[in-house]
N, C-alpha and C positions, 0 to 999 in steps of 0.2 A: 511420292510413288511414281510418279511422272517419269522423273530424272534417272530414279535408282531402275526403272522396267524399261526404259524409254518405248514406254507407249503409245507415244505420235511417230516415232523414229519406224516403228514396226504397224504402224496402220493398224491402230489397236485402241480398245477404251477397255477402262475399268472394268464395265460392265460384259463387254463381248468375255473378256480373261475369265472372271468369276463364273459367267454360263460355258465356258471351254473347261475350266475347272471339275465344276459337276459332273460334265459329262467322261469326260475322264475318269472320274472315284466312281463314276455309277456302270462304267464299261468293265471296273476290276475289281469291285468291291466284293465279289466273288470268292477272294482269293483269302478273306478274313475268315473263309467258312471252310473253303477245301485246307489252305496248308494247315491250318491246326489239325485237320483229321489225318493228311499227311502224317504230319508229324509227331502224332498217337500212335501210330504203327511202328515207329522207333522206338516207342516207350517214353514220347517226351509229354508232361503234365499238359492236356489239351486246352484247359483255360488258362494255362501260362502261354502255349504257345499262340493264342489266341491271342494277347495282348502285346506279346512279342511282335508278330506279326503285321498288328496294327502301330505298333510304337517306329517298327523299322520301315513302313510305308512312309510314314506322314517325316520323319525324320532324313529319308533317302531322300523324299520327294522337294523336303524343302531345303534340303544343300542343294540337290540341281537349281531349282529355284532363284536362289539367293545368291550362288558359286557361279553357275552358268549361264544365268537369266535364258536357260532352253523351257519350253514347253513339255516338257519331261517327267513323267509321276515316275515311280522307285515301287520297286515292293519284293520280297519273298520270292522267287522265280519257281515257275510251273517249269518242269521238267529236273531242276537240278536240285529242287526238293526233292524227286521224284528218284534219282540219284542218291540225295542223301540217305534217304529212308530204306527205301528196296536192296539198292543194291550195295552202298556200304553198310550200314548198320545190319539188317539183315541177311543179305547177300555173304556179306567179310565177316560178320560177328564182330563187328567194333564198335565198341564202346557209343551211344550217342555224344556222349561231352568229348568224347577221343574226335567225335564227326566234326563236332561245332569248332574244335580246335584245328580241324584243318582246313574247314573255312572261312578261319581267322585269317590263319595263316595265308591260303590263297588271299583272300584282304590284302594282307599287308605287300601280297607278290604285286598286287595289280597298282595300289599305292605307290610303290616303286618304281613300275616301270612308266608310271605315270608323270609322277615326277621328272624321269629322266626323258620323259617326252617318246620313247620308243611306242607306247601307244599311240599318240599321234604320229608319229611319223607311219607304223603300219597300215594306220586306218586312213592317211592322206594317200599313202602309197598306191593304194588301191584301184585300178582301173577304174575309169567313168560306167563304160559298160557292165563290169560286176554290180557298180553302187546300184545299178539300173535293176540288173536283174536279183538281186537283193533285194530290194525294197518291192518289187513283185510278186517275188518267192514267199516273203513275209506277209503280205497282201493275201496271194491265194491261203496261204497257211490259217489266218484270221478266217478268210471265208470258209474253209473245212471245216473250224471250230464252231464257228456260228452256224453252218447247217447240220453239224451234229450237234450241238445244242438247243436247234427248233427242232429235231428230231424228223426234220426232212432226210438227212443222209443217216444208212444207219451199216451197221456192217453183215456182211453177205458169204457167207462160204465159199459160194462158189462165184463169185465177182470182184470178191473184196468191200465193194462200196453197194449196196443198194438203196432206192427210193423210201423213205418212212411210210407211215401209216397217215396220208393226209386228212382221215374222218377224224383224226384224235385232235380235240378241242385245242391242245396247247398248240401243235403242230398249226394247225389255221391262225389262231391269237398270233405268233412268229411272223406267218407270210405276212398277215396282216401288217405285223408291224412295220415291215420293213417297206410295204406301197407308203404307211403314213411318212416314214420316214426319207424314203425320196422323190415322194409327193411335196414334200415340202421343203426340201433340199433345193427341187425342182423350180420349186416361185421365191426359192434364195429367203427363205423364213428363218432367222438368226436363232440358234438353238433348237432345228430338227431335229435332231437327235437325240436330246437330253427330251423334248416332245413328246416324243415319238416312242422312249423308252417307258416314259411316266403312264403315258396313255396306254399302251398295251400290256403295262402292268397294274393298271386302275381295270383294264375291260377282265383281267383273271378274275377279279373280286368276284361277284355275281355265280363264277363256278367253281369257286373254292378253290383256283388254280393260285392265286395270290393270298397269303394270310399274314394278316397284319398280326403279329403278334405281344405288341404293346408299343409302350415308347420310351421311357428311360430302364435302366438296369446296372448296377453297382458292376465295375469289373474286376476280373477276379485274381487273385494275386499273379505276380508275375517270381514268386521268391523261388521257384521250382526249376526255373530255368535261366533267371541274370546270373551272372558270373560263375556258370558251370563250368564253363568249356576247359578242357583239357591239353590244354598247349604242351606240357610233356608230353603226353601220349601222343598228341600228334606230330612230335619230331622225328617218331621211330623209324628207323630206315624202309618198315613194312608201308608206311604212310606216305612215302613220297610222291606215289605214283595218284595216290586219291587227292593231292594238295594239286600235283599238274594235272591234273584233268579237270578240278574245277576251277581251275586259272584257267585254261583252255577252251572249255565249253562256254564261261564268261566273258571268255575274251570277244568270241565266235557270237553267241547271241549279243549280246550289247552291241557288238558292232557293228552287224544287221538293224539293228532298233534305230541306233543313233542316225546309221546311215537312213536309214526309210520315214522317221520321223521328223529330222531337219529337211530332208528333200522334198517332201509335202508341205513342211510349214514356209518354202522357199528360202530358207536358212545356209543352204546351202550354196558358195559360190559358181560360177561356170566353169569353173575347172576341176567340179568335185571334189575339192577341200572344203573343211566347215570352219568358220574362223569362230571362236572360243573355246574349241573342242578338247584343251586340255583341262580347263576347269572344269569342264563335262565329267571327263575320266576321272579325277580326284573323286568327284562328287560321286560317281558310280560308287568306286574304292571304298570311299568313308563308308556309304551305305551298306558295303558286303562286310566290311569290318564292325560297325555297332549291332549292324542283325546278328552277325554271331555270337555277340556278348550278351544280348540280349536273349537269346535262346531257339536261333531261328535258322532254316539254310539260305544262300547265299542271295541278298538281294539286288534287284538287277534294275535296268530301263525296259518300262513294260510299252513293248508295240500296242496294247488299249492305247495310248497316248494321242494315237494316229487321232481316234475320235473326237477329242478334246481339239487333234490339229484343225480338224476340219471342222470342226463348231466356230472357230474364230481365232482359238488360242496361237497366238507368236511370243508370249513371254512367260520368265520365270514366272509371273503372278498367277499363271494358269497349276505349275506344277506347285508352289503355296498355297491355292486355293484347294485344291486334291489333299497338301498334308496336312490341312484345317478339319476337312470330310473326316480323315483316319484318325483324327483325334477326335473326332465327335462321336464316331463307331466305338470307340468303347465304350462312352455313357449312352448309344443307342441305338446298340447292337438289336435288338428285335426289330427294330424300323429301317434298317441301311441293312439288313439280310433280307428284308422280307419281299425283295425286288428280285423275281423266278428267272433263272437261266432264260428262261424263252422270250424275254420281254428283251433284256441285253442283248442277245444272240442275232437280232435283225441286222443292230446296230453294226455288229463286228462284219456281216457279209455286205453291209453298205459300204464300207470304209472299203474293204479289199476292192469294189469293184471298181474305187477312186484311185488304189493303190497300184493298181493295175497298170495303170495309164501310162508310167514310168519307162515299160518297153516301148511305146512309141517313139520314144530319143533313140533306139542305137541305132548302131548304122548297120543297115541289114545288109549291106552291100559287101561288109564284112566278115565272113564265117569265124574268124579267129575271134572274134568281140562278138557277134550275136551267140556261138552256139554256146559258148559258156556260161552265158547270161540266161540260157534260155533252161539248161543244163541246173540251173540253182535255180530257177524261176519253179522248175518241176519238182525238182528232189525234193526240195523244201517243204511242201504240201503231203506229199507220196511218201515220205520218211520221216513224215510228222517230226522233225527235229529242223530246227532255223541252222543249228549248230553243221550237223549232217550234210543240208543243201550247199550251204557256203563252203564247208571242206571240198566236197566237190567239185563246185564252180571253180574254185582256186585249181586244184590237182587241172580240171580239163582245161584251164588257160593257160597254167605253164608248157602242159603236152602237145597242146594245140598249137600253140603259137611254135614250140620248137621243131614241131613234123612240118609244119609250112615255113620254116627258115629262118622264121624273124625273133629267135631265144631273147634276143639283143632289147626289143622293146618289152619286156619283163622287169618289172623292177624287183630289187633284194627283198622288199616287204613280201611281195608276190612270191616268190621262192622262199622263203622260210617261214608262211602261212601255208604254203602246201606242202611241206617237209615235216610240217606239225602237223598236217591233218594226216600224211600219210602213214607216221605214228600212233597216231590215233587207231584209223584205221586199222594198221594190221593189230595193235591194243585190244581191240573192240571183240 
């Protein structure tokens, strides 16, 4: 395990991986409860896609794992679920297995261009200063989520954002959580977080806010959703534009994640390239292609990851350790959900306010490099989409740099990642 993680190599022990693990499956095990209900709204069988769900976690997570030796969990992606269900299936009136077949098909687009290395080249192409404000953008984004999850932030008419209801018990248990959690961040205590989440979901007991609802549970067939998908249906020329947008939007999150997640876990070299990052992409790939056979939308690299980064985790054994958690979740599913959004939720605003950090690198002396960085560091948060913030960081670095004269220090990635968002864009 030594040799195959190199775990001296990366200033890491068995044991740090394994508690960077947990905390990871416990920052997104969340997502074995919302995408199946998701994915009900489609009409797809809820305890299929239940298992699906959980089979394309543990399965994503441990190709990164094993492919990439990244610190990387995988799962079902929040938003492009969110995508599959509302606005194609419902939205289009297609088919769900017509859905799943075009997020095979994206699959196989991202497979491809992986292969041929145009994903890495795009995602090395990429300004230091984006990677920067990226990886901040995604930071603040986590923090929105997590204080609309302790139900501190809540939404307001006439403000957009306002203050929660601080007398409400869950709301306090959250703040709570997150002093225990950089209370002992603070005295460098190995595993705060995965602490810090246990304990302020042990302190719900007592007011009914946490309910343990057993411990083991048979699960429940997955026959309603392996091998549906509809790969004729989705070659139909109506379909092509749903196959590029979720290559697109995948392209666009993952490459946000990857970037923010090896930059934290110091994976990352000083020139802003990540070296292994094509086994990464595969690994991504494989992962969106078995979720769609399996009966699920496209699965991606989830920023929770950050959590597990900052627990200790620098190797694949951290993202193996997460796709051991997802295969336990199906025989005990009443115990691995019975952990309340508000107990998680401290964790994710602790992490952004590490992720943050990231814009102290640019060079402020620069407007063509800060305000683009600054430009995704905002949208990102404010347009609740990863995918959103980065299109636009991209668009204002090409504009920007070509009004101040310097088109020239642009690279080709940079100009045909904002030629695609600007597609996007007028799409949208």
């Amino acid at each position: 395990m030594e040799r195959f993680f190199a775990l001296q190599e990366r200033g890491t022990t068995i044991r740090t991986e394994v508690v960077a693990g947990a905390t990871t499956f416990l920052t997104m095990v969340y997502i074995v409860i919302v995408n199946p209900a998701i994915m009900a709204q489609a009409g797809i069988d809820q305890g299929a896609a239940f298992v699906a769900t959980c089979l394309a976690a543990a399965i994503g997570s441990a190709l990164m794992g094993v492919l990439a030796n990244f610190p990387i969990a995988l799962a079902p992606g929040m938003g492009l679920n969110a995508y599959f269900a509302f606005a194609v299936v419902l939205g289009m009136g297609i088919s769900w297995q017509v859905a799943l077949g075009a997020v095979f098909l994206s699959g196989l687009l991202f497979l491809a261009v992986s292969l041929l290395r145009v994903r890495e080249w795009l995602i090395n192409g990429i300004p230091f200063s984006l990677k920067l404000g990226i990886a901040a953008g995604i930071g603040f984004f986590l923090g929105l989520i997590g204080l609309k999850n302790m139900g501190l932030v809540v939404d307001h008419p006439a403000t957009l954002v306002g203050l929660g209801r601080l007398g409400e018990t869950s709301v306090l248990l959250g703040c709570l959580g997150f002093v225990i959690i950089a209370g002992l961040a603070a005295r460098r205590v190995p595993g705060a977080i995965v602490i810090g989440i246990l304990a302020t979901a042990a302190l719900g007991i007592p007011f009914g806010l946490t309910k343990l609802g057993g411990l083991v549970s048979l699960p429940p067939s997955i026959a309603p959703t392996f091998l549906q998908l509809d790969i004729a249906g989705a070659l139909q020329l109506g379909v092509f534009g749903i196959i590029f947008t979720f290559f697109l939007v995948d392209l666009l999150d993952n490459t946000g994640t990857l970037i923010a997640t090896t930059h934290r876990a110091g994976l990352m070299r000083p020139d802003g390239t990540v070296p292994n990052l094509g086994r990464a992409l595969q690994a991504d790939s494989g992962g969106a292609i078995i979720g769609a056979t399996l009966g699920t939308s496209t699965t991606v690299s989830y920023i929770e990851s950050a959590a597990g980064i900052q627990a200790g985790g620098r190797t694949g054994l951290t993202a193996v350790t997460a796709a051991v958690l997802f295969l336990a979740v199906l025989f005990l599913a009443p115990l691995a959900t019975s952990i309340p959004g508000f107990a998680t939720a401290p964790a994710l605003v602790f992490v952004a306010c590490l992720m943050a950090q990231a814009l102290r690198d640019l060079a402020w002396d620069d407007a063509t490099e800060y305000v683009p960085a600054v430009i995704t560091a905002l949208a990102t948060p404010f347009t609740f989409s990863i995918a959103t913030g980065i299109g636009l960081g991209f668009v204002t670095y090409a504009l920007l740099k070509t009004a101040a004269g310097r088109a020239g220090e642009v690279s080709g990635a940079v100009w045909i990642i904002a030629a695609l968002c600007v597609v996007k864009f007028a799409l949208s």
